[in-house]
N, CA, C and O atoms as CSV, one atom per row, in Angstrom:
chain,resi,resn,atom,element,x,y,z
A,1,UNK,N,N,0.788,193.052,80.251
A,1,UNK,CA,C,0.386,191.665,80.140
A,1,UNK,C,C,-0.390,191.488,78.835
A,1,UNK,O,O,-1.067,192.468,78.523
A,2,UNK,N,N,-0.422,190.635,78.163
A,2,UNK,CA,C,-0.642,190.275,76.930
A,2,UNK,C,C,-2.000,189.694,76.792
A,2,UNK,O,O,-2.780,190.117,77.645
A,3,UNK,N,N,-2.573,188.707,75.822
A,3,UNK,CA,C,-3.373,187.804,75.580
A,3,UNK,C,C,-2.552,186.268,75.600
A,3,UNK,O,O,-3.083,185.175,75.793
A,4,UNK,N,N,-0.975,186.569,75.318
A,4,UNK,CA,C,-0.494,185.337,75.289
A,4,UNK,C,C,0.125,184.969,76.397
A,4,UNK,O,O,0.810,183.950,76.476
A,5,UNK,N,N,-0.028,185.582,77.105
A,5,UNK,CA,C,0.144,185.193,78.916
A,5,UNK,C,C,-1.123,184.822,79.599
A,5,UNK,O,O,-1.329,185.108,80.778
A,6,UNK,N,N,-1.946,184.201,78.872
A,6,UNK,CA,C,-3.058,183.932,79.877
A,6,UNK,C,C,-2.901,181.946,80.033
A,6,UNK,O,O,-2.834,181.161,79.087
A,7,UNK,N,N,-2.887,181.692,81.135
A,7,UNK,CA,C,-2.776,179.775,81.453
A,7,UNK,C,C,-3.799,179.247,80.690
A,7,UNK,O,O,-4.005,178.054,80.914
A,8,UNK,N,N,-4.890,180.050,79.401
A,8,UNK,CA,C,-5.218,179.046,78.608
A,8,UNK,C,C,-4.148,178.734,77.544
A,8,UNK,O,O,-4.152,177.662,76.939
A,9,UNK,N,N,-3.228,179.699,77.329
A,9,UNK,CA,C,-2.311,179.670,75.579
A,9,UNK,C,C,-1.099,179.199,75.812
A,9,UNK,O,O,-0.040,179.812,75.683
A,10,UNK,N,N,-1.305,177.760,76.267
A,10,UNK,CA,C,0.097,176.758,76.277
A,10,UNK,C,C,0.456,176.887,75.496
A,10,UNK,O,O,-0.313,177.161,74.575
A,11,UNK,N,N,1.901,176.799,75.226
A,11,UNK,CA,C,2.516,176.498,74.184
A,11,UNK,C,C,3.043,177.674,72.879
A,11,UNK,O,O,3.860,177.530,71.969
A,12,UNK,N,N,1.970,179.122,73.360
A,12,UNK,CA,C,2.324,179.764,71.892
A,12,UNK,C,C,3.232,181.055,72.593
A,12,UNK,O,O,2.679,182.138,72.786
A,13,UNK,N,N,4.470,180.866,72.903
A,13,UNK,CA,C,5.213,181.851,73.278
A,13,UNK,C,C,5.685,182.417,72.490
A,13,UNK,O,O,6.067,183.571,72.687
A,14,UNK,N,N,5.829,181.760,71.250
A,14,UNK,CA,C,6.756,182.715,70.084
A,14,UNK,C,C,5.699,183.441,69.276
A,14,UNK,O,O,6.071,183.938,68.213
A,15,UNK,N,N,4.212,183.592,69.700
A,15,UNK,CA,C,3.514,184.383,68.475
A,15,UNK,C,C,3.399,185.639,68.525
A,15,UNK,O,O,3.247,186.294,67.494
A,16,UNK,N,N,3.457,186.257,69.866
A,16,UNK,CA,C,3.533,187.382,70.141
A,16,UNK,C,C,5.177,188.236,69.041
A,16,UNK,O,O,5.143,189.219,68.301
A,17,UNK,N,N,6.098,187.544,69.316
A,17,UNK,CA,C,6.882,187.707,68.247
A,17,UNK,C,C,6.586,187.912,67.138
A,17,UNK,O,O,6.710,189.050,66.686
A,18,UNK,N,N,6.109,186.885,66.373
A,18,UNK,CA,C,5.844,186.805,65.338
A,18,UNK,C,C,5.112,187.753,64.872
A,18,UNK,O,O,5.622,188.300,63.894
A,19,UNK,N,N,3.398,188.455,65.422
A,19,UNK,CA,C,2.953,189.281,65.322
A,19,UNK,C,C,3.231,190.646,64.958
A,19,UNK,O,O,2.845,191.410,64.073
A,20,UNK,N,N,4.295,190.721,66.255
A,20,UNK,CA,C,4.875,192.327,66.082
A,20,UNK,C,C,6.135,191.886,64.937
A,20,UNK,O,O,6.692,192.968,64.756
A,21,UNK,N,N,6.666,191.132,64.309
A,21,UNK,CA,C,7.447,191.018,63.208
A,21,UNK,C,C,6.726,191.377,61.638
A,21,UNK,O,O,7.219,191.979,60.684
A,22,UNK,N,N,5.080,190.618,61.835
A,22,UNK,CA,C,4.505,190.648,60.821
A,22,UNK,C,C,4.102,192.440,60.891
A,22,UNK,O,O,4.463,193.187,59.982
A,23,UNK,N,N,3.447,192.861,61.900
A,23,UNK,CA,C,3.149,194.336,61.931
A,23,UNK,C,C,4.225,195.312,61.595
A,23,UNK,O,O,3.950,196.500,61.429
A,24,UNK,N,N,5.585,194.800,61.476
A,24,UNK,CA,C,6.172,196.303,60.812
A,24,UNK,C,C,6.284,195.493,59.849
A,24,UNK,O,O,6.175,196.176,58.830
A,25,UNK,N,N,6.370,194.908,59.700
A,25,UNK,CA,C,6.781,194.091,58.092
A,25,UNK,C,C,6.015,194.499,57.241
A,25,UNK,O,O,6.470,194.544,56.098
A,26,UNK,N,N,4.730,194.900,57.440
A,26,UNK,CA,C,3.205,195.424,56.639
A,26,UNK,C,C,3.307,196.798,56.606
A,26,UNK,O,O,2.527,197.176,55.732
A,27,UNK,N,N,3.840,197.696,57.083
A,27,UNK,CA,C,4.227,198.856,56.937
A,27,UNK,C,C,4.835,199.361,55.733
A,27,UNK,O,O,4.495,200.444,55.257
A,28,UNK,N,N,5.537,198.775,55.324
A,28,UNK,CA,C,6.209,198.997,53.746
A,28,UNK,C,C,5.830,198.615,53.130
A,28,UNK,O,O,6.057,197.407,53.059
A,29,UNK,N,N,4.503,199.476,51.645
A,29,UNK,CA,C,4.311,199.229,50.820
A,29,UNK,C,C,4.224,198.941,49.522
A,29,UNK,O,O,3.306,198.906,48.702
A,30,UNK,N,N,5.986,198.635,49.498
A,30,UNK,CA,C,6.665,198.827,48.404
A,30,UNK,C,C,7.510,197.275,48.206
A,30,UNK,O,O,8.429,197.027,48.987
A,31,UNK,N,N,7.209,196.468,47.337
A,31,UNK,CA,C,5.949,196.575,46.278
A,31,UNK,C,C,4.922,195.760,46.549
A,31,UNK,O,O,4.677,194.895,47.391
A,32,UNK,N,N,4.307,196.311,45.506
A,32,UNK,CA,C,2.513,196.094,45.867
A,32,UNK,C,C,2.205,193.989,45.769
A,32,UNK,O,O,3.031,193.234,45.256
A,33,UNK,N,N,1.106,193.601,46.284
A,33,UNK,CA,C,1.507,191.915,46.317
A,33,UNK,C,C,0.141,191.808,46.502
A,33,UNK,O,O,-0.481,192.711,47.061
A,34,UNK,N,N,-0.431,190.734,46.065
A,34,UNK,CA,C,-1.742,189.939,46.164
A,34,UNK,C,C,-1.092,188.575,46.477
A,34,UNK,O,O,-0.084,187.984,46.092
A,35,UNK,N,N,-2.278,188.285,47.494
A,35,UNK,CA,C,-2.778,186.807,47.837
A,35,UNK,C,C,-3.790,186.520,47.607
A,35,UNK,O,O,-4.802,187.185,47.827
A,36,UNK,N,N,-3.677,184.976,46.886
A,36,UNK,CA,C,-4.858,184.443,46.491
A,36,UNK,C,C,-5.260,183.088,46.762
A,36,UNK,O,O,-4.419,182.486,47.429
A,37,UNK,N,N,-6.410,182.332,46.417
A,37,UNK,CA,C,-6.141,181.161,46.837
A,37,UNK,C,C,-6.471,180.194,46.207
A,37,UNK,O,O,-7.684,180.383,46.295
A,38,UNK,N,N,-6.365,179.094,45.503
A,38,UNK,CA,C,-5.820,178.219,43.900
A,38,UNK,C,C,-6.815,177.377,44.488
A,38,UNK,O,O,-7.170,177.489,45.662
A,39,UNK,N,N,-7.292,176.494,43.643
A,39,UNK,CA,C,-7.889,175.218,43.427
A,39,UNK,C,C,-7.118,174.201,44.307
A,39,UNK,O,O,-5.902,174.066,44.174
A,40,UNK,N,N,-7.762,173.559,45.116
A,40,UNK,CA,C,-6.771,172.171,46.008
A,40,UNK,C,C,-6.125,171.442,44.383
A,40,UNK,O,O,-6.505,171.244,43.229
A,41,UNK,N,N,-4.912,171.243,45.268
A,41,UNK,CA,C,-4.402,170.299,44.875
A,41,UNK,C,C,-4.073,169.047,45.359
A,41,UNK,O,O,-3.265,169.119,46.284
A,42,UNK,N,N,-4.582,167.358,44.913
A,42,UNK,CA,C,-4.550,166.564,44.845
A,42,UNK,C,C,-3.857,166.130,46.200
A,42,UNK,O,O,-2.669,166.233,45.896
A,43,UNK,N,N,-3.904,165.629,47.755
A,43,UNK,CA,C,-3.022,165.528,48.915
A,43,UNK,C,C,-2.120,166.839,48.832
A,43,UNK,O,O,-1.019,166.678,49.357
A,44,UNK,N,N,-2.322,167.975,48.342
A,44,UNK,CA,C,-1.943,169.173,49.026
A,44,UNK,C,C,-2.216,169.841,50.046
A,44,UNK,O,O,-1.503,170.307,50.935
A,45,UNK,N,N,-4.038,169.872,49.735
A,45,UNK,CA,C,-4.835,170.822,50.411
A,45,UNK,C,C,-4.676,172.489,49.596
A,45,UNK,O,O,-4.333,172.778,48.450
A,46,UNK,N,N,-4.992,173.138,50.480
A,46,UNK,CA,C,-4.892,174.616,49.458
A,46,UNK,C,C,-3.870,174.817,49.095
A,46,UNK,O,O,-2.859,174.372,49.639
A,47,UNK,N,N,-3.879,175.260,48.475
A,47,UNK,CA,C,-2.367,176.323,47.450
A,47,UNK,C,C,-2.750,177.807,47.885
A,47,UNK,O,O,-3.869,178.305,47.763
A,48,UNK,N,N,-1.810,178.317,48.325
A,48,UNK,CA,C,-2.000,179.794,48.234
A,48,UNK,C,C,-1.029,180.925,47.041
A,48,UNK,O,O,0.167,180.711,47.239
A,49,UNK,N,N,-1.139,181.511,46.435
A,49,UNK,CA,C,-0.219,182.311,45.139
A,49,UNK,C,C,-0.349,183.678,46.259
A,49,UNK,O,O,-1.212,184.227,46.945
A,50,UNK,N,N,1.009,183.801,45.960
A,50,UNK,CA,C,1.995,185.652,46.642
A,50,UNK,C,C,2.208,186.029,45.257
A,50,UNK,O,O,2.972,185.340,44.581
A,51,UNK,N,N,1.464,187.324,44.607
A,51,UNK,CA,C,2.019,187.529,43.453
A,51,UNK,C,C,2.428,189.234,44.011
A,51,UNK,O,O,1.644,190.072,44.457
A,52,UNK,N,N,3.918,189.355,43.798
A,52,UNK,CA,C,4.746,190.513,43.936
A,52,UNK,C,C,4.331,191.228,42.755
A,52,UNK,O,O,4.198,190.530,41.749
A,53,UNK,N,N,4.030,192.805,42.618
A,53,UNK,CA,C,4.716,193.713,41.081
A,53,UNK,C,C,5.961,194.210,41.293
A,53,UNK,O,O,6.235,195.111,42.086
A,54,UNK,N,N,6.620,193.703,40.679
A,54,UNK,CA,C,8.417,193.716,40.164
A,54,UNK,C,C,8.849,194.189,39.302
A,54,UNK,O,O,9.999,193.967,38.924
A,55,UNK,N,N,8.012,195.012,38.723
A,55,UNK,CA,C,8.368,195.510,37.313
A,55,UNK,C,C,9.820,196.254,37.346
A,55,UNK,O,O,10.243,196.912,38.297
A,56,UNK,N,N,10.503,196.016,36.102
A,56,UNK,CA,C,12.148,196.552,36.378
A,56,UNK,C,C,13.015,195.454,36.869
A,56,UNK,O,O,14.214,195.533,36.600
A,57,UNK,N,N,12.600,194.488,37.519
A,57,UNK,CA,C,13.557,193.934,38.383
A,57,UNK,C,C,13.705,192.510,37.304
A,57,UNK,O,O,12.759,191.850,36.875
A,58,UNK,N,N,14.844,192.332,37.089
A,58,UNK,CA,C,15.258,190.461,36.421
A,58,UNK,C,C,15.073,189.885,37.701
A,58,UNK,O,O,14.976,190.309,38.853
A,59,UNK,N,N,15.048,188.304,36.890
A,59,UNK,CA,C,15.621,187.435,37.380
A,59,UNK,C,C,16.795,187.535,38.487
A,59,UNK,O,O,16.848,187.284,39.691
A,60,UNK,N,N,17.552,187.936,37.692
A,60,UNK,CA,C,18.965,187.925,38.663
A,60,UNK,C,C,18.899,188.598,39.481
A,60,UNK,O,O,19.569,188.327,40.477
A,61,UNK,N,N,18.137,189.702,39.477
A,61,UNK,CA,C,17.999,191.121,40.483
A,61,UNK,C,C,16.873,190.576,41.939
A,61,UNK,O,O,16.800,190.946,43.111
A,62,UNK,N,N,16.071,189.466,41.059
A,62,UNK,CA,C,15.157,189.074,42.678
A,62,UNK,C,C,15.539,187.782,43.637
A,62,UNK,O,O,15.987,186.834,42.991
A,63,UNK,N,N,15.474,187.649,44.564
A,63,UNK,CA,C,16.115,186.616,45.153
A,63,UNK,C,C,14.645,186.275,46.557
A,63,UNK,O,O,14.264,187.103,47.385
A,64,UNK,N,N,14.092,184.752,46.380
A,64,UNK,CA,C,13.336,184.126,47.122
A,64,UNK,C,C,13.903,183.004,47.583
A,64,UNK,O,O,14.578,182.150,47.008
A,65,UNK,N,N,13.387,183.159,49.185
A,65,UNK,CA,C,14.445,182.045,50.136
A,65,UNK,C,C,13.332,181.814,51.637
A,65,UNK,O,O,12.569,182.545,52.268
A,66,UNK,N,N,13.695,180.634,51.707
A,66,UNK,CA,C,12.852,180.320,53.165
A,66,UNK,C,C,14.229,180.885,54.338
A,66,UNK,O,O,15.413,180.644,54.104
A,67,UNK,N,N,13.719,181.685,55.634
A,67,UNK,CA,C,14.693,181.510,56.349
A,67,UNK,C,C,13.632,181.860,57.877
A,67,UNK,O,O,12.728,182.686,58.006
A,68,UNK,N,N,14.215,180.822,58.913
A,68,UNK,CA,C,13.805,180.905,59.906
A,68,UNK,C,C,11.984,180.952,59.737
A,68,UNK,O,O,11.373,181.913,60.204
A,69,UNK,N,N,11.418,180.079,59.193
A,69,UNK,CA,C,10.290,180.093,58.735
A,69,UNK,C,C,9.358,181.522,58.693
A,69,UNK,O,O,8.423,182.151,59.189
A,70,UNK,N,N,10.406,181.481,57.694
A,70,UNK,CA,C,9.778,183.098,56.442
A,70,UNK,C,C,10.274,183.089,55.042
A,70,UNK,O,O,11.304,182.780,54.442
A,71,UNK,N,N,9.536,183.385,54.880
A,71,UNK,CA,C,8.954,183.558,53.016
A,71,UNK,C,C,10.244,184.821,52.752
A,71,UNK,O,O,9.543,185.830,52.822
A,72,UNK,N,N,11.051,185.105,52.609
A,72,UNK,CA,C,11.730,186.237,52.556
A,72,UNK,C,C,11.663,186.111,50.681
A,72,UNK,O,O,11.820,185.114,49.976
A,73,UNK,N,N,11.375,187.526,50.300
A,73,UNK,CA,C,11.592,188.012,49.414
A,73,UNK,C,C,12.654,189.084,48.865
A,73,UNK,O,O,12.131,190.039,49.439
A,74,UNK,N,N,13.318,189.434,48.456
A,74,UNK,CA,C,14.609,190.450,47.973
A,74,UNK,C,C,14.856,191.096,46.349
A,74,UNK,O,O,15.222,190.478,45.349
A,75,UNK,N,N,14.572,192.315,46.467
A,75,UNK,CA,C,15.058,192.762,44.535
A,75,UNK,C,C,16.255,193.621,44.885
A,75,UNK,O,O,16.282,194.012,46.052
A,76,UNK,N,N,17.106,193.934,44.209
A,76,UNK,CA,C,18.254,194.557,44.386
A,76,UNK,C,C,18.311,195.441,43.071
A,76,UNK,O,O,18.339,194.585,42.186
A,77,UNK,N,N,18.331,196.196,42.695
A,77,UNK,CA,C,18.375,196.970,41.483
A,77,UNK,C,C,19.903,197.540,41.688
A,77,UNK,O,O,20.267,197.804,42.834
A,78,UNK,N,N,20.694,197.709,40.708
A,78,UNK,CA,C,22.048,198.697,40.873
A,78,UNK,C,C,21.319,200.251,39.797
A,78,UNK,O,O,20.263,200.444,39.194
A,79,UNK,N,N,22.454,200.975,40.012
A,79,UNK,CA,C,22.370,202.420,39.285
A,79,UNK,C,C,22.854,202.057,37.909
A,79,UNK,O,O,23.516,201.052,38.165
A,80,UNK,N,N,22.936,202.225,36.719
A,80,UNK,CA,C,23.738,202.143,35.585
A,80,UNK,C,C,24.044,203.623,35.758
A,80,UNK,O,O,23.284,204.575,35.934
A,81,UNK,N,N,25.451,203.548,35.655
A,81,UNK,CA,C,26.288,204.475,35.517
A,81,UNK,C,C,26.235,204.992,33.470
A,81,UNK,O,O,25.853,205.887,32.716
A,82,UNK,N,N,26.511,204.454,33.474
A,82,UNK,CA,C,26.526,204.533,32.002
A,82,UNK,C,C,25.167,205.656,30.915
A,82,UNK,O,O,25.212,206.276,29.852
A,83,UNK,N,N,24.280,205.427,31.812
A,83,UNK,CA,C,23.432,206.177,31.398
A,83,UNK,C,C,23.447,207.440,31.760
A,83,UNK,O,O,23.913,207.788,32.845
A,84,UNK,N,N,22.832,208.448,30.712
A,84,UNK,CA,C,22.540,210.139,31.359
A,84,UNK,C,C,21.385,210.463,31.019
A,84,UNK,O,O,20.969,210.496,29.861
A,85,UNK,N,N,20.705,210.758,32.130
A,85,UNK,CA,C,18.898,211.044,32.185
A,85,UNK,C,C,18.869,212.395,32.181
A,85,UNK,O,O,19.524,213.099,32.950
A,86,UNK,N,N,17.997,212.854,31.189
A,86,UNK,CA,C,17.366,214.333,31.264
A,86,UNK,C,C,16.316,214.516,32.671
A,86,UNK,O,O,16.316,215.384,33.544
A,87,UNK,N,N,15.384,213.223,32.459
A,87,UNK,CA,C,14.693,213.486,33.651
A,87,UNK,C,C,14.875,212.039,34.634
A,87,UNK,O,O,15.467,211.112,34.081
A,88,UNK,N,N,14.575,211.902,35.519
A,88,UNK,CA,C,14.724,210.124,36.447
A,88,UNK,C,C,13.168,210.323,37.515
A,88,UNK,O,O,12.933,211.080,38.456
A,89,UNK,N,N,12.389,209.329,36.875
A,89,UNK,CA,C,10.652,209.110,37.537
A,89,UNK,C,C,11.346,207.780,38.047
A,89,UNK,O,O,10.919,207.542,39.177
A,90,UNK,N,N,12.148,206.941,37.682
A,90,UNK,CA,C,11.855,205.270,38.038
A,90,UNK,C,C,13.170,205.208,38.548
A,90,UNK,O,O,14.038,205.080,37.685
A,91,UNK,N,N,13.627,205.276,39.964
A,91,UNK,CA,C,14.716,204.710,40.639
A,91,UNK,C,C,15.222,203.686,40.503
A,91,UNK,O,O,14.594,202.846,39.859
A,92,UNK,N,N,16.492,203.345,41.021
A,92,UNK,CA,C,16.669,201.780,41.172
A,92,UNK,C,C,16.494,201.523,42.546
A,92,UNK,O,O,17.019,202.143,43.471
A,93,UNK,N,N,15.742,200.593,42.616
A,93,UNK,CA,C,15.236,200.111,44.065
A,93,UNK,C,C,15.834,199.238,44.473
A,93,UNK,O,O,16.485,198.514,43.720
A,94,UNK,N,N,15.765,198.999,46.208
A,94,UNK,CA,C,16.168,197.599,46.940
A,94,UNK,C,C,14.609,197.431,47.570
A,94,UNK,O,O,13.767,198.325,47.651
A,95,UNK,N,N,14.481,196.131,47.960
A,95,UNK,CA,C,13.265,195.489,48.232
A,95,UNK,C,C,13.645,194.650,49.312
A,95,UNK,O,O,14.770,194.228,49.045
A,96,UNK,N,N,13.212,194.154,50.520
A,96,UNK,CA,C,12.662,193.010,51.114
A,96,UNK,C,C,11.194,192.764,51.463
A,96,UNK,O,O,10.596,193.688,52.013
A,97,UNK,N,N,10.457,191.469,51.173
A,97,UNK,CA,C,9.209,191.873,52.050
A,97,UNK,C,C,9.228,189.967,52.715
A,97,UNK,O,O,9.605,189.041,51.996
A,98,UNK,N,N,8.875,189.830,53.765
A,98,UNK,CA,C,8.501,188.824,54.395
A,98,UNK,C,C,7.296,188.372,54.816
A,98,UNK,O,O,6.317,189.112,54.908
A,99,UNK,N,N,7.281,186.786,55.177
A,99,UNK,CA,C,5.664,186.632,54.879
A,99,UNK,C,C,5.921,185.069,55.799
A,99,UNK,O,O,6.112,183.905,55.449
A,100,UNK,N,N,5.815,185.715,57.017
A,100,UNK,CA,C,6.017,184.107,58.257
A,100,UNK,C,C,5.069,183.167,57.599
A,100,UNK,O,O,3.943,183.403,57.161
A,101,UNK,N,N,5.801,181.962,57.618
A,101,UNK,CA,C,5.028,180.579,57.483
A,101,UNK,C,C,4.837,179.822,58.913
A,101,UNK,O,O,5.510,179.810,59.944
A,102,UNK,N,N,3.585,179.178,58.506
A,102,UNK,CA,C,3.030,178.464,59.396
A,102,UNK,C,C,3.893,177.204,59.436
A,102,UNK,O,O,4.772,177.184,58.575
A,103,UNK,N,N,3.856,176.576,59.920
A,103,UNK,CA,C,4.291,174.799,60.335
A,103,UNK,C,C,3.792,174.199,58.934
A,103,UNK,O,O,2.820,174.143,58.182
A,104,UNK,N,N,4.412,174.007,59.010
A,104,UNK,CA,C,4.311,172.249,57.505
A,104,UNK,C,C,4.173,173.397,55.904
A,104,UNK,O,O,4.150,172.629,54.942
A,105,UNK,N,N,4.118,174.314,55.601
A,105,UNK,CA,C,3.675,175.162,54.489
A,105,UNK,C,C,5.184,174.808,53.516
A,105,UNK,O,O,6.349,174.901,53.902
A,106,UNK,N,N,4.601,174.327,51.976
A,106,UNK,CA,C,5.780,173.904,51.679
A,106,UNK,C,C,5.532,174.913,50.399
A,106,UNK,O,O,4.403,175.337,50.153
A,107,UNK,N,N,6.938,175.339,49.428
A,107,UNK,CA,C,6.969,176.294,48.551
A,107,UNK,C,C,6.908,175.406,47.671
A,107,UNK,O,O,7.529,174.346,47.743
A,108,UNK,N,N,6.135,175.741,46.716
A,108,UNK,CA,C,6.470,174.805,45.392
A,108,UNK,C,C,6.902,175.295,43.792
A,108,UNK,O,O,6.999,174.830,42.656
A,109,UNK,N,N,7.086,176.564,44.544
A,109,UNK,CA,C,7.634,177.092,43.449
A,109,UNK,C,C,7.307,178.912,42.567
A,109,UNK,O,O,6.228,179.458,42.338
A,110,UNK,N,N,8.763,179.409,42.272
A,110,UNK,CA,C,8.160,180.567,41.944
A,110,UNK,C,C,8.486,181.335,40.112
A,110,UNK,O,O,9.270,180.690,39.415
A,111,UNK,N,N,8.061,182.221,39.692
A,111,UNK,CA,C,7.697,182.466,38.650
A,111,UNK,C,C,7.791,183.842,37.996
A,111,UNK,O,O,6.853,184.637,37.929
A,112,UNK,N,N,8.600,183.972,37.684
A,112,UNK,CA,C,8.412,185.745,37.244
A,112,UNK,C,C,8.214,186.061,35.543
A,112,UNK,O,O,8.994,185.596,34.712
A,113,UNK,N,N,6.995,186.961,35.173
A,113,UNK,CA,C,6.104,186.809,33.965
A,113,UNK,C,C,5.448,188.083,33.992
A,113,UNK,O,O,4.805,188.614,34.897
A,114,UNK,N,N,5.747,188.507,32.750
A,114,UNK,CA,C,5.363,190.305,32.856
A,114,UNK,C,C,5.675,191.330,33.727
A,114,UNK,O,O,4.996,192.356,33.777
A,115,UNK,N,N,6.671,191.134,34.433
A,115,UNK,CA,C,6.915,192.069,36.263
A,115,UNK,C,C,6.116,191.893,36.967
A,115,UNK,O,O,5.785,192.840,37.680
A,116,UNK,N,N,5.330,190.423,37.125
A,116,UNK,CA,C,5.083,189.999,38.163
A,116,UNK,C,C,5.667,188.571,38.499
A,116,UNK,O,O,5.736,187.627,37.712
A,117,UNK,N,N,6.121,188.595,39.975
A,117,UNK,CA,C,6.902,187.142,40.722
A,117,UNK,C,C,5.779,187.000,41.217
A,117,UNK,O,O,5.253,187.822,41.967
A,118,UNK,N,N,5.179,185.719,40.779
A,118,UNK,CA,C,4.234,184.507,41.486
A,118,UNK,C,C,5.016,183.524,42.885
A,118,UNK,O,O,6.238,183.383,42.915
A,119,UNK,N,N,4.608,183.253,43.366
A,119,UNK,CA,C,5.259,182.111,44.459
A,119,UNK,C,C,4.057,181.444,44.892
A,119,UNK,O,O,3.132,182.006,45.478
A,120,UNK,N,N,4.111,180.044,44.536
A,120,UNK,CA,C,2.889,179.044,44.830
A,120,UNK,C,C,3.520,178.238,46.332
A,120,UNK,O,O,4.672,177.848,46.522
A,121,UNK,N,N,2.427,178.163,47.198
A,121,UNK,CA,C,2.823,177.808,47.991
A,121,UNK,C,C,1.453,176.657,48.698
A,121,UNK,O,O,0.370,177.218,48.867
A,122,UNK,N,N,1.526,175.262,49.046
A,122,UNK,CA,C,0.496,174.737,49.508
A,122,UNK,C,C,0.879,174.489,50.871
A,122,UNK,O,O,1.982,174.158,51.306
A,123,UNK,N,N,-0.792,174.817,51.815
A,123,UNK,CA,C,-0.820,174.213,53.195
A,123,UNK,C,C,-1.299,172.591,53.179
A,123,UNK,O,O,-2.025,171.984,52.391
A,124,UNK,N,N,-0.574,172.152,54.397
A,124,UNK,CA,C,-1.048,170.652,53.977
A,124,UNK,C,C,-2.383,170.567,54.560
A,124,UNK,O,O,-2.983,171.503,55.088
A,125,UNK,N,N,-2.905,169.066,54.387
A,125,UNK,CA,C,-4.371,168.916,54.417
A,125,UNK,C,C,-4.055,169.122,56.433
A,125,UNK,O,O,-2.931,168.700,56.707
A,126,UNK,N,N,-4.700,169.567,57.484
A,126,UNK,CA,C,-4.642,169.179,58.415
A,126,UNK,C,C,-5.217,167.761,58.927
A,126,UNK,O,O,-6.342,167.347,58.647
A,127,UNK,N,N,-4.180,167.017,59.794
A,127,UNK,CA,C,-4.438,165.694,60.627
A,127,UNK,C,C,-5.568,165.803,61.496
A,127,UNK,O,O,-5.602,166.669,62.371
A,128,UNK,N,N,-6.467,165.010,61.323
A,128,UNK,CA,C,-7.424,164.998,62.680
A,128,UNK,C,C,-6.408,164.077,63.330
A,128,UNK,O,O,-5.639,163.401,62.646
A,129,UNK,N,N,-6.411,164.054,64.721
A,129,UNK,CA,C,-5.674,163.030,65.460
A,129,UNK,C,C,-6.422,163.473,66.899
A,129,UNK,O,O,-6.539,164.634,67.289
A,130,UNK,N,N,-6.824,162.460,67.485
A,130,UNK,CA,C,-7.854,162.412,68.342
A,130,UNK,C,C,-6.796,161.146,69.199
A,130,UNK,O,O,-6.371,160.209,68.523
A,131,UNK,N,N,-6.445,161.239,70.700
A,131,UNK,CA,C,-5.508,160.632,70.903
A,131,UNK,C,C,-6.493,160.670,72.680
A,131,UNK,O,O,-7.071,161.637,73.177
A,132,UNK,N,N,-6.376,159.474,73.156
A,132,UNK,CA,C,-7.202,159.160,74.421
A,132,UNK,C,C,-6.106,159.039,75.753
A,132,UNK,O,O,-5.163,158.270,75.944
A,133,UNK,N,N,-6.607,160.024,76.481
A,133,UNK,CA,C,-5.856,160.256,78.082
A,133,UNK,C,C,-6.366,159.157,78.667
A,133,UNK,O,O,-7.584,159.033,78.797
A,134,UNK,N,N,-5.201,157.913,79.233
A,134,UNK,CA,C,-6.276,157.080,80.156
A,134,UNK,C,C,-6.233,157.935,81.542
A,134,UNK,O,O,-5.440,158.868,81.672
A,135,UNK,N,N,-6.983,157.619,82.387
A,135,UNK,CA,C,-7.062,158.324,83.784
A,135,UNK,C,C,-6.636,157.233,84.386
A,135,UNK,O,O,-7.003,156.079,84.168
A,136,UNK,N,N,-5.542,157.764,85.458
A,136,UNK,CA,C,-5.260,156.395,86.734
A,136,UNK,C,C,-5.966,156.764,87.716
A,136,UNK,O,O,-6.414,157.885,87.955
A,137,UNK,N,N,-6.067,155.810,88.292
A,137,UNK,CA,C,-6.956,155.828,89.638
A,137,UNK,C,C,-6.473,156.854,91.025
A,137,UNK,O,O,-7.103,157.613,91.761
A,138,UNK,N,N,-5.189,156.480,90.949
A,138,UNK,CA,C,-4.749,157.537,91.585
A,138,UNK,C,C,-3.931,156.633,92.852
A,138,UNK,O,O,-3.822,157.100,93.986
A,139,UNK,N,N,-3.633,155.893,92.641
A,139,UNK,CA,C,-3.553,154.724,93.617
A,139,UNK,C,C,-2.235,154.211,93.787
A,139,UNK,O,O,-2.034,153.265,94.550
């Protein structure tokens, strides 16, 4: 039995999911990534920056995509055949790393600059909404 089986946690059946998705997902530390958190922006609310180290990897080689509300990230490196190494320190790598989004989190955009991929991303401002139960009498 869980914490998310208790009759206070209406409603959050899918986090337990989510959790154990995010926990192996954090297991692979390859490659290395900072989060940070930007100056509000103007009816944004926060901005948060995912900055990946990608070094080696183009453009063409990285691929960022929302799916099933996740941040999915992807580098694909191929082998060059063409080359002949005396010695090989730097593989060609494959990459995924994922990064569940919350409700309303919109991407605004990403950036790759020195072998590092930036991805700016803002949460919106949250709604107060205060909404009144009438009571019936019962009658």
């Amino acid at each position: 039995m869980s914490a998310f089986s208790s009759p206070f946690m209406l409603g959050f059946d899918d986090i337990e999911r989510v959790l154990d998705r995010v926990s192996k997902a954090a297991n692979d530390g390859y490659p290395p990534y900072n989060i940070e958190r930007l100056p509000k922006v103007e009816g944004r609310g926060d901005v948060i920056r995912i900055t990946l180290a990608v070094a080696g990897f183009t453009r063409e080689q990285l691929d960022v995509s929302v799916e099933e509300s996740q941040l999915v990230i992807r580098g694909r490196q191929v082998d060059d055949k063409s080359r002949e190494y005396l010695h090989r320190g730097i593989a060609a790598r494959q990459f995924q790393r994922a990064f569940v989004l919350a409700e309303g989190i919109e991407i605004l955009g990403a950036d790759l600059k020195d072998g590092l991929l930036s991805i700016d991303l803002a949460r919106p401002e949250p709604e107060r909404v205060i909404r009144k139960i009438e009571i019936s009498s019962g009658e």
